[in-house]
C-alpha positions as CSV (number, residue, x, y, z in Angstrom):
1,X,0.0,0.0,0.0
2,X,1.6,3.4,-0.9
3,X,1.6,6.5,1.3
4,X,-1.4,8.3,-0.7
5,X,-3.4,4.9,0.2
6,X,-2.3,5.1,4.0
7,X,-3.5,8.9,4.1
8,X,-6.7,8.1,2.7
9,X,-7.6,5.1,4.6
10,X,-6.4,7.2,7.8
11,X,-8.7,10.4,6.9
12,X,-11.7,7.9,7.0
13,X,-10.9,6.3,9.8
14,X,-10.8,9.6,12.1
15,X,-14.4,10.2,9.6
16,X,-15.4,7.4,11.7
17,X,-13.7,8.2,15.0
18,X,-15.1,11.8,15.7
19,X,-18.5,12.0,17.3
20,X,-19.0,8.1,17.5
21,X,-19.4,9.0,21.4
22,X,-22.6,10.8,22.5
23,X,-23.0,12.0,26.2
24,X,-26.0,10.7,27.2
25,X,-25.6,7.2,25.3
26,X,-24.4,5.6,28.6
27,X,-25.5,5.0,32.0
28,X,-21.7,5.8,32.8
29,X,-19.3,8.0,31.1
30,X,-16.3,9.5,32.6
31,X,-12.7,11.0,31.1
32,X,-10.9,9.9,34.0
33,X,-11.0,7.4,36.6
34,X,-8.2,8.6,38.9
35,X,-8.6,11.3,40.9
36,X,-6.4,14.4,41.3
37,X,-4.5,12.7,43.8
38,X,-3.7,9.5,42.0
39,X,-6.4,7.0,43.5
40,X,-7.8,4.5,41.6
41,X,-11.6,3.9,42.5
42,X,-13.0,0.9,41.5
43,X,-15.8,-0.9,41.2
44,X,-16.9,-3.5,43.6
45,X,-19.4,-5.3,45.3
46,X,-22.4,-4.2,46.0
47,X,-22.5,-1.8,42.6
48,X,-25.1,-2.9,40.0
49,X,-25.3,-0.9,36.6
50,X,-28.1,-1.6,33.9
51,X,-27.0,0.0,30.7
52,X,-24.4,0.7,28.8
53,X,-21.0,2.2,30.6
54,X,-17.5,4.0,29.0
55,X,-14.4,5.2,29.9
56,X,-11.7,6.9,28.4
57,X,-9.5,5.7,31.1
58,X,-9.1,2.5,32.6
59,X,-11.5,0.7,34.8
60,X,-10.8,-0.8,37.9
61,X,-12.6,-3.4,39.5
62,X,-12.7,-5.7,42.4
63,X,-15.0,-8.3,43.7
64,X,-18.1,-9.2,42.1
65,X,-20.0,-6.1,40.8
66,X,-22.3,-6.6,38.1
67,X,-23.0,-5.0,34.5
68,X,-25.9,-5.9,32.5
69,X,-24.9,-4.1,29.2
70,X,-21.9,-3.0,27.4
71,X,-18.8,-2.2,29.4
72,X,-16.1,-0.9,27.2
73,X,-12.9,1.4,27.4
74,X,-9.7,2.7,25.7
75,X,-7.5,0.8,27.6
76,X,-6.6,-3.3,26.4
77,X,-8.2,-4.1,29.6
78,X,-9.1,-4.0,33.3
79,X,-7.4,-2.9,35.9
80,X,-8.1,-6.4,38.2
81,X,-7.9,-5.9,42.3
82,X,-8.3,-8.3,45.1
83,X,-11.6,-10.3,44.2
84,X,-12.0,-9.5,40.9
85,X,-15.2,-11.7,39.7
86,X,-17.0,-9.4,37.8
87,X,-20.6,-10.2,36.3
88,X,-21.1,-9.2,32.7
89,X,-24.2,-10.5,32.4
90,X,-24.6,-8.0,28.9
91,X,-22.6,-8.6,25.8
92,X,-18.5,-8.5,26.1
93,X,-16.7,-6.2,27.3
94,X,-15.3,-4.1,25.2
95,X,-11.5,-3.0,25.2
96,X,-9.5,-0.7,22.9
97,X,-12.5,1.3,22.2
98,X,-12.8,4.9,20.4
99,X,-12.3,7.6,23.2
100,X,-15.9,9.7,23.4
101,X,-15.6,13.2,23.7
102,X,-17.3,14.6,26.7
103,X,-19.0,17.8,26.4
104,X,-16.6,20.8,28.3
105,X,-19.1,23.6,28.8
106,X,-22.6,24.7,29.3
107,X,-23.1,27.6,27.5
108,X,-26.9,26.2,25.7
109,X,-27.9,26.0,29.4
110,X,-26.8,29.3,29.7
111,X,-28.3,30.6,27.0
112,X,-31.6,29.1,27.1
113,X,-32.2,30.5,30.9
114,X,-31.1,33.6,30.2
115,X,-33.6,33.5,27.3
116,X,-36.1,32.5,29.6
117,X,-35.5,34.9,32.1
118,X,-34.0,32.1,34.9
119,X,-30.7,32.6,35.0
120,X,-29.7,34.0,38.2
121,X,-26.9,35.2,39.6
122,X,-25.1,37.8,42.2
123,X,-21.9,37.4,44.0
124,X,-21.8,35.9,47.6
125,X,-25.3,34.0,46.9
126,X,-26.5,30.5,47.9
127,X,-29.3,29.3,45.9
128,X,-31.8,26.2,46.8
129,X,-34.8,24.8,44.3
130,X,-37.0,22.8,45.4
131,X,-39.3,21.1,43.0
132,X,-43.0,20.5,43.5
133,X,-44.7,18.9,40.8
134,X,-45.1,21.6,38.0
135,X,-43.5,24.4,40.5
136,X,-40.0,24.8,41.7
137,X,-39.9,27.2,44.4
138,X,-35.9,29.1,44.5
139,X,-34.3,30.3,47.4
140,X,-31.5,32.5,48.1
141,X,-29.3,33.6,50.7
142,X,-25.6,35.4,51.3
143,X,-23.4,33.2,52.3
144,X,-22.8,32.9,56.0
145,X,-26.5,33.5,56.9
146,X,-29.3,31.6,57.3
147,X,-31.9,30.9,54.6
148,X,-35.3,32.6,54.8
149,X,-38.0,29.7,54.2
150,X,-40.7,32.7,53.5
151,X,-38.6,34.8,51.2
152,X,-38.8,32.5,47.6
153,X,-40.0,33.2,44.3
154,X,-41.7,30.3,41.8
155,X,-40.6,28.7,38.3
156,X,-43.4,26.9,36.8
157,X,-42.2,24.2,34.9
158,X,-43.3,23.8,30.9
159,X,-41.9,21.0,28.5
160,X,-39.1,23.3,28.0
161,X,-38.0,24.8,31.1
162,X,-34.2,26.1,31.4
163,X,-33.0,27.4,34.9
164,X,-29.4,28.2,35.3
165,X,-27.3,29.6,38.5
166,X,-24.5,32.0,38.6
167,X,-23.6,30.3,42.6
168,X,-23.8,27.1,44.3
169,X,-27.3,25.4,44.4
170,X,-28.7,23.0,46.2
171,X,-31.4,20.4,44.6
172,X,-34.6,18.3,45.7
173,X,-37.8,17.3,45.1
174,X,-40.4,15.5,42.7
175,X,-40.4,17.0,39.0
176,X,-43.5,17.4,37.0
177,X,-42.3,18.4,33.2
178,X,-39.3,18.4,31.3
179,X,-36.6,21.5,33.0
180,X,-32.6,21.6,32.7
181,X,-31.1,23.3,35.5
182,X,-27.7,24.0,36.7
183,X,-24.7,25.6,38.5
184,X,-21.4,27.4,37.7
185,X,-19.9,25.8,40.9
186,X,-21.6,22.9,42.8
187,X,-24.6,21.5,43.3
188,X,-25.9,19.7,46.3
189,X,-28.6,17.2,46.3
190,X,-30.5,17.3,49.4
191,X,-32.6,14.8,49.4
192,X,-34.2,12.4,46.6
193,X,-35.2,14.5,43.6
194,X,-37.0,12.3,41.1
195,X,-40.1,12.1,38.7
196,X,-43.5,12.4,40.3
197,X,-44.2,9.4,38.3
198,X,-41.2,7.6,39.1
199,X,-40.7,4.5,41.7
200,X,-40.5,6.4,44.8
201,X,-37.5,3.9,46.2
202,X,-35.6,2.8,42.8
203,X,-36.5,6.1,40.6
204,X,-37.9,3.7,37.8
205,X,-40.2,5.8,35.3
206,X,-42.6,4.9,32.9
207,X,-41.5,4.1,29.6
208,X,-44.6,6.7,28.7
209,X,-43.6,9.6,30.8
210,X,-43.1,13.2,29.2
211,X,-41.3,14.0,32.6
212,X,-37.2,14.7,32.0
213,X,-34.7,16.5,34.5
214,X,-31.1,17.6,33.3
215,X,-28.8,18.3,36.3
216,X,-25.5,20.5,34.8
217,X,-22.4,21.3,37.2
218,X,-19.4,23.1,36.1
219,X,-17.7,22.0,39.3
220,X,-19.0,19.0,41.3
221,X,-22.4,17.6,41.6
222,X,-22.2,16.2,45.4
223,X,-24.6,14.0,47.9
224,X,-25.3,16.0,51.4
225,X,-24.5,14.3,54.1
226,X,-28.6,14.5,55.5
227,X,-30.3,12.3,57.8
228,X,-32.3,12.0,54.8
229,X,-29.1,10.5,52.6
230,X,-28.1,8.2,55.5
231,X,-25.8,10.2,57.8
232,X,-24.5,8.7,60.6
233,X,-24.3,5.3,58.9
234,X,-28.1,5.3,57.9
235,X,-29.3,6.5,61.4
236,X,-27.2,4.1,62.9
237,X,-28.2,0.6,60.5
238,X,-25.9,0.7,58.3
239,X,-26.5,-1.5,55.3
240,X,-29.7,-2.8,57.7
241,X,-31.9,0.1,57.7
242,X,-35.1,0.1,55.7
243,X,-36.4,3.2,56.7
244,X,-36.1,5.7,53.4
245,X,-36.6,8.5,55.1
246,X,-32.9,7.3,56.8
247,X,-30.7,6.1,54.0
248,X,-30.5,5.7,49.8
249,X,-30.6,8.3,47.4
250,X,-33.1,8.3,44.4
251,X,-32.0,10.5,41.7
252,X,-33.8,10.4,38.1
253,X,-31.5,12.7,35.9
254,X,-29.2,13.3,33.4
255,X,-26.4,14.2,35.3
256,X,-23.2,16.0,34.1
257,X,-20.5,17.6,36.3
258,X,-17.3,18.8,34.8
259,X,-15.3,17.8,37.7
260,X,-17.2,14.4,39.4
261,X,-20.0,13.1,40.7
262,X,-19.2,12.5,44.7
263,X,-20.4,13.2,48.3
264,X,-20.2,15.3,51.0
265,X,-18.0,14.6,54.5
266,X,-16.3,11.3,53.9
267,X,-14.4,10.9,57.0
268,X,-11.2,11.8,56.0
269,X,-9.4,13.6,59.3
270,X,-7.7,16.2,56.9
271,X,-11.4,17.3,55.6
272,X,-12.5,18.3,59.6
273,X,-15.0,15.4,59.9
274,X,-14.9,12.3,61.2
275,X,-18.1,10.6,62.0
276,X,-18.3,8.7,66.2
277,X,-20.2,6.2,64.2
278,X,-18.3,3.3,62.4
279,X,-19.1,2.0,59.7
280,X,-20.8,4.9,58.6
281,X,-22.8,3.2,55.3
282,X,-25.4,5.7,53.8
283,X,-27.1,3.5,51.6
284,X,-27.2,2.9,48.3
285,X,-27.7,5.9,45.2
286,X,-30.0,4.7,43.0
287,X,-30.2,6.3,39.2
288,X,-32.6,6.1,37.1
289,X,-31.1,8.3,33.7
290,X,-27.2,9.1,32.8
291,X,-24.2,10.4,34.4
292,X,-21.5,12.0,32.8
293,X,-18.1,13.5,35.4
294,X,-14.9,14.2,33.4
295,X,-13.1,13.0,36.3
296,X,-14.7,10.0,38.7
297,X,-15.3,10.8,42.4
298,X,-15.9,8.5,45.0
299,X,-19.3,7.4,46.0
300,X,-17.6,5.3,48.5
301,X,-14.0,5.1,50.9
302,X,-12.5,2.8,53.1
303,X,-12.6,5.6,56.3
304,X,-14.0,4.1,59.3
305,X,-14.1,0.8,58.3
306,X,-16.5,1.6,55.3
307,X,-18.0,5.4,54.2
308,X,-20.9,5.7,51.2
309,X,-22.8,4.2,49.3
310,X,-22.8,1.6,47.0
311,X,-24.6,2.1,43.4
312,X,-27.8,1.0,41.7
313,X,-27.7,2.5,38.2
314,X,-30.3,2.3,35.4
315,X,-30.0,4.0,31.7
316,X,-32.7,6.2,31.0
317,X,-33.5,5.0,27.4
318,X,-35.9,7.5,26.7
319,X,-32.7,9.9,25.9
320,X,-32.2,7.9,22.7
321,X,-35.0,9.8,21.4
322,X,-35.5,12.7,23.2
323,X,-33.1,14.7,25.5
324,X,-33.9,17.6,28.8
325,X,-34.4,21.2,27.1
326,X,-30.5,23.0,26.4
327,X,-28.1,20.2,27.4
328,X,-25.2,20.3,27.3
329,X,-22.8,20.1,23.7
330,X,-22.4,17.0,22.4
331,X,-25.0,15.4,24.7
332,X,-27.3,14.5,21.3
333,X,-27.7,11.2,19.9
334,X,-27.7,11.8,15.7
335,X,-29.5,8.8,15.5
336,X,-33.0,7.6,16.0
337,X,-35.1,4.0,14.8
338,X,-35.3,4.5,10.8
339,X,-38.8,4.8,9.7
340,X,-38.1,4.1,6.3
341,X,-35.7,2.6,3.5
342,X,-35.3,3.6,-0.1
343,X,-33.6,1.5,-2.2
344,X,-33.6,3.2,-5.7
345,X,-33.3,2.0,-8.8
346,X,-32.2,-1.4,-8.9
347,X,-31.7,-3.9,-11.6
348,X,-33.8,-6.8,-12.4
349,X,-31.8,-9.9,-11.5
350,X,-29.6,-7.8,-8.6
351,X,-30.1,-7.5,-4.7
352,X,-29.6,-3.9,-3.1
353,X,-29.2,-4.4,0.5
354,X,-29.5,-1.6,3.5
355,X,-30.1,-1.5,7.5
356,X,-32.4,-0.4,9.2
357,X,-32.0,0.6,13.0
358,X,-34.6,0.6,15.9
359,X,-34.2,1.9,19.4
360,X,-35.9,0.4,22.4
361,X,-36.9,2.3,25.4
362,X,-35.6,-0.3,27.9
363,X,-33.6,-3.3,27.2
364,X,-35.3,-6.4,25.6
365,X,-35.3,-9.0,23.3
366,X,-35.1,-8.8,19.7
367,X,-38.5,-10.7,18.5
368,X,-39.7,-11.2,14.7
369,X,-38.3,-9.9,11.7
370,X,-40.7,-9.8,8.7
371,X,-40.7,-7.8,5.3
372,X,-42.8,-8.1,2.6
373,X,-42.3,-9.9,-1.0
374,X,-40.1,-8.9,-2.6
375,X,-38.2,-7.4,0.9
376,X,-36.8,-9.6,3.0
377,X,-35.4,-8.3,6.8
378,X,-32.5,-10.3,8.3
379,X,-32.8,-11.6,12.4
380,X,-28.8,-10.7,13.1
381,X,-27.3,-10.7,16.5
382,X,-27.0,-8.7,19.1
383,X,-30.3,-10.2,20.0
384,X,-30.7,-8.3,23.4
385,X,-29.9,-5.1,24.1
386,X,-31.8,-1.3,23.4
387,X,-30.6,-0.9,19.9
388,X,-30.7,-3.7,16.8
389,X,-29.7,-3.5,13.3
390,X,-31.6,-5.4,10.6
391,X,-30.4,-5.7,7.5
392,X,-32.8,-5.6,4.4
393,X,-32.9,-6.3,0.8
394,X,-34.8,-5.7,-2.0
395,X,-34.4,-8.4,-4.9
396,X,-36.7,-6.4,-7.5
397,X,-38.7,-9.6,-9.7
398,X,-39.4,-7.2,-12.8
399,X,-39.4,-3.4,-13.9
400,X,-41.4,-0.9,-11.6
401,X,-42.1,0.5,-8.1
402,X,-42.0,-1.9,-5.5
403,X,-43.4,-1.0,-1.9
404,X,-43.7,-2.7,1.6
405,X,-43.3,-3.3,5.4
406,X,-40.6,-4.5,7.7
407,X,-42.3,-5.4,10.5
408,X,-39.7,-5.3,13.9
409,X,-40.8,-6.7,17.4
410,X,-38.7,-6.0,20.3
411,X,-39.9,-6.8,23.5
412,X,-43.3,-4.8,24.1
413,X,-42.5,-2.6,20.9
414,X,-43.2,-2.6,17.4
415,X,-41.9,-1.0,14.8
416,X,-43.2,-0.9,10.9
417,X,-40.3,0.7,8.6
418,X,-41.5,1.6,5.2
419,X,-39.7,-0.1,2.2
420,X,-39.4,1.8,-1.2
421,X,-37.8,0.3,-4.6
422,X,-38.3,0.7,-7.9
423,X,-37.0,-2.5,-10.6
424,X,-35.2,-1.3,-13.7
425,X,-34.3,-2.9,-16.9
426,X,-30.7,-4.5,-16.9
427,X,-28.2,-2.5,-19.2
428,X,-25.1,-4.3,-20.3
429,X,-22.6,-6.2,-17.6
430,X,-23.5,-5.4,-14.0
431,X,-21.0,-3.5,-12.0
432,X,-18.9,-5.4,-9.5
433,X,-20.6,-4.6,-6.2
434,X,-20.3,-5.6,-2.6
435,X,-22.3,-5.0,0.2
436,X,-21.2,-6.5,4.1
437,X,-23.9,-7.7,6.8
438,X,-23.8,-7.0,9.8
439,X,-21.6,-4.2,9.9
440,X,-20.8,-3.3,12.7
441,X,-20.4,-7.4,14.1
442,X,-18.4,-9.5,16.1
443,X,-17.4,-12.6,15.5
444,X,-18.7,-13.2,11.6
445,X,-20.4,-11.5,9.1
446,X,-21.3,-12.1,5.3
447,X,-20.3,-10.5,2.3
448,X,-22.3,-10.3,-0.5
449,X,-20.9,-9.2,-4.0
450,X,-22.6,-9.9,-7.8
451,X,-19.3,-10.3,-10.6
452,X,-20.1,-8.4,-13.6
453,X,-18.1,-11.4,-15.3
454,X,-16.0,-14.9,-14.5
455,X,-13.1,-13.4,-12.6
456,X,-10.8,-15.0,-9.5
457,X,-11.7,-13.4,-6.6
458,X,-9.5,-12.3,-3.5
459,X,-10.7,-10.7,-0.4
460,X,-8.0,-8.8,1.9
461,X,-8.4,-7.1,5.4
462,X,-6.1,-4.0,6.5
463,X,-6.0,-2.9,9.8
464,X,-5.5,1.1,10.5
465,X,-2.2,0.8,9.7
466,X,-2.5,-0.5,6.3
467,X,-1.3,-3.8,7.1
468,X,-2.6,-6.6,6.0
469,X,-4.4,-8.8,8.6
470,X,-6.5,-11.3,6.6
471,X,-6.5,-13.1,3.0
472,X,-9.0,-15.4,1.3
473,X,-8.0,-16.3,-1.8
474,X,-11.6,-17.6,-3.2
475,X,-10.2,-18.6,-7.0
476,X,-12.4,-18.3,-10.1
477,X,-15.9,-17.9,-10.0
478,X,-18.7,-17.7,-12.4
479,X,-20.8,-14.4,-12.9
480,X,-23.4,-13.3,-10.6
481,X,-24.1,-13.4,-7.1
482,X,-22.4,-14.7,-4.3
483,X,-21.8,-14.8,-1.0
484,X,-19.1,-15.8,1.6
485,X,-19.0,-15.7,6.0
486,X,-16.0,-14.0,6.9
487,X,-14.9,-14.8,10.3
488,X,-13.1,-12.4,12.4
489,X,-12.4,-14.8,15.9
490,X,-8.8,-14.2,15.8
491,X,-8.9,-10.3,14.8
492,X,-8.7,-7.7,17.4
493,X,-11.9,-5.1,17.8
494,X,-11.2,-1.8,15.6
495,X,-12.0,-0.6,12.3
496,X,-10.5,-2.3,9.3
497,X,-10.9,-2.4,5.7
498,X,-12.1,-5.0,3.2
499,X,-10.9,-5.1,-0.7
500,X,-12.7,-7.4,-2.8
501,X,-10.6,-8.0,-6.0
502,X,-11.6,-9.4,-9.2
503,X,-9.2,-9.6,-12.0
504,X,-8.5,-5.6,-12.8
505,X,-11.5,-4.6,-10.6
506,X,-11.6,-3.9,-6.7
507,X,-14.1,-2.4,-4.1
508,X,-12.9,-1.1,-0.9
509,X,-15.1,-1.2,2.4
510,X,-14.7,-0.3,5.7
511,X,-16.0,-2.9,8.6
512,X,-15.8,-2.2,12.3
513,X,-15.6,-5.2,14.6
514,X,-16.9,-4.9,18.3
515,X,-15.8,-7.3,20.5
């Protein structure tokens, strides 16, 4: 391969690199997971996470935690400590991965309130919201004095609702409506602060409710140490206490801090406080949405025996579709379930293939595939997860439009895609085409081409480098269509790229294996 081929297939690959990563595609995102002072937090047991989790760093774990979707990172793997047993009881893990880009400011929050006539701000200022129902009631105070509860003023919260606060804020409540708010320093959750239609002890919503919350930090977003959050190890249970007015946190958000996600007096000596009580477990934080820290805080330390809380996390699929008013950059997913497929023009005799793409509001199972004559929908794995691809092709029998259904069933939803084609006339020797399904896969996909004529045929795999890190040499071969399962066991995950060769003809692809 010369340097002009090494250039191009690099420029496509960063194509395919930038923006893969979306914010509020994971249950978990971070940048970093050391903290300033070089400790590695890890997970462990105790810490259960439904949906899918990233980091640009490595991830350390010990004991038995367990994932129930995607895990993947940068790194070639774990970092493995004393126990290490984790469940992934989701698809692979997922090593090597494409850093995602976290979003660095909130200037659309900022905007938005200030458009809307919430954005508040005046130096020395603490500011508290409380939410109740469609009405969040805001406080303020100078710092150093003691809050007025009669002096506040009312937001009413509309499908739109953008609050931001020049100061540190403090957060609780039960949220009717869909309202961003947020903090150019930190903001302290005071108590459980969750949907009015969500589980009141796990913060699980309806998959039908119009009710979204954004929480935005540009510093910390932090877990006061209230009776209320289980101070003084959970009113003196510990990991026993059932009471919820005494221990847990529910929290249904998307959450983003640009520093980490963390809580308040962890009895370190050099922070001033030290808890009589020990242990002094506050429960467990349960999530029912997305959170994204640049760098990861601790939820939980080692001080007096054991300090914190361990985590219940639970992906808020709803943001695949629809996201809290001005979140942050980069939070947006580009992509949403395809409602239709278009094949063109395609000749009589040839197969056009394309994907289709459906998106699930909770995880589930990947049911019946049906298109109609002369469609036909592929059942391709992943067959559980929030998100399937199914490939489709249209095999035109004569000249003319051609239209249909592809009918997709995935766990309680359904999904009818329209299909378009039209049939032309064959003109002279068919091109040499090529089309690869699934793509994106893991272990095997197919390849499909039609030879416009009886040529050998040799398939070769480049990795990003331009090296070579697969052959098949398939020898001569008659005219038409064919297919062949390529088989990528022994190849790392990445992007690479396929030529198909036939005699003085060749067709380049790119294929992405996930692993």
């Amino acid at each position: 391969m010369n340097r002009f081929q090494r250039v191009f297939l690099l420029c496509l690959i960063l194509g395919v690199l930038v923006g893969t990563g979306w914010a509020l595609n994971y249950v978990w995102l971070t940048d970093e997971e050391i903290t300033l002072y070089g400790d590695r937090i890890k997970f462990r047991h105790g810490d259960t996470l439904w949906g899918p989790v990233h980091s640009n760093s490595q991830i350390a774990i010990i004991q038995d935690p367990v994932f129930y979707d995607r895990v993947s990172t940068t790194e070639s793997d774990f970092w493995h400590g004393s126990g290490y047993n984790p469940q992934f009881l989701g698809p692979p893990p997922m090593f090597n991965a494409p850093p995602v880009p976290l979003p660095s400011t909130a200037h659309t929050l900022r905007a938005g309130a200030a458009r809307q006539g919430h954005f508040y701000g005046e130096p020395g200022m603490h500011y508290y919201a409380r939410f109740d129902g469609a009405v969040c009631k805001m406080w303020r105070w100078r710092r150093g004095t003691i809050m007025d509860s009669s002096d506040y003023w009312v937001v009413y919260m509309t499908n739109n609702t953008c609050i931001f606060v020049d100061a540190p804020l403090r957060v609780h409540g039960r949220v009717q409506g869909q309202v961003t708010i947020g903090s150019s320093h930190v903001i302290e959750i005071e108590n459980d602060i969750r949907y009015v239609d969500a589980h009141p002890y796990t913060g699980i919503t309806p998959a039908s409710s119009l009710n979204m919350l954004g929480l935005v930090s540009e510093g910390d977003i932090k877990i006061r140490n209230t009776p209320a959050n289980g101070r003084e190890n959970s009113g003196g249970r510990g990991w026993d206490q059932t009471n919820p007015d005494s221990t847990d946190v529910v929290i249904t958000a998307a959450l983003y801090a640009t520093r980490s996600f963390t809580f308040e007096n962890q009895n370190d000596p050099d922070s001033g406080y030290v808890c009589d009580c020990t242990p002094d477990n506050r429960g467990t934080i349960y999530l029912f949405g997305s959170l994204v820290q640049t760098r990861r805080g601790y939820v939980y330390r080692s001080n007096n025996t054991s300090t914190g809380y361990r985590l219940n996390l639970r992906y808020d699929s709803r943001f695949l579709r629809r996201l809290t008013p001005c979140i942050i950059e980069g939070a947006s997913r580009p992509d949403a379930s395809t409602d239709s497929l278009d094949f063109g023009e395609v000749a009589v005799g040839t197969t056009a293939w394309d994907t289709a793409r459906v998106y699930t509001l909770y995880n589930g199972h990947l049911g019946a595939v049906y298109a109609n004559h002369p469609f036909r929908g592929e059942r391709v794995m992943p067959f559980q997860g929030s998100s399937f691809i199914v490939p489709t092709r249209f095999t035109p029998p004569g000249v003319g439009l051609f239209t249909g259904i592809l009918y997709v069933s995935a766990g309680m939803e359904h999904f009818q895609i329209v299909l378009r084609g039209r049939g032309i006339p064959p003109e002279g020797p068919a091109p040499l085409t090529v089309n690869i399904s699934p793509n994106p896969f893991n272990l095997t996909t197919t390849i499909r081409y039609t030879l416009p004529e009886p040529e050998a045929v040799r398939i070769t795999l480049f990795d990003i480098l331009g090296r070579e890190a697969k052959r098949l040499e398939l020898g001569a071969q008659e005219t038409g269509e064919h297919s062949i399962s390529l088989n990528a066991v022994e190849l790392a995950s990445g992007v690479y790229f396929l030529r198909l060769s036939a005699g003085t003809n060749s067709v380049m692809h790119k294929l992405l294996i996930v692993k």
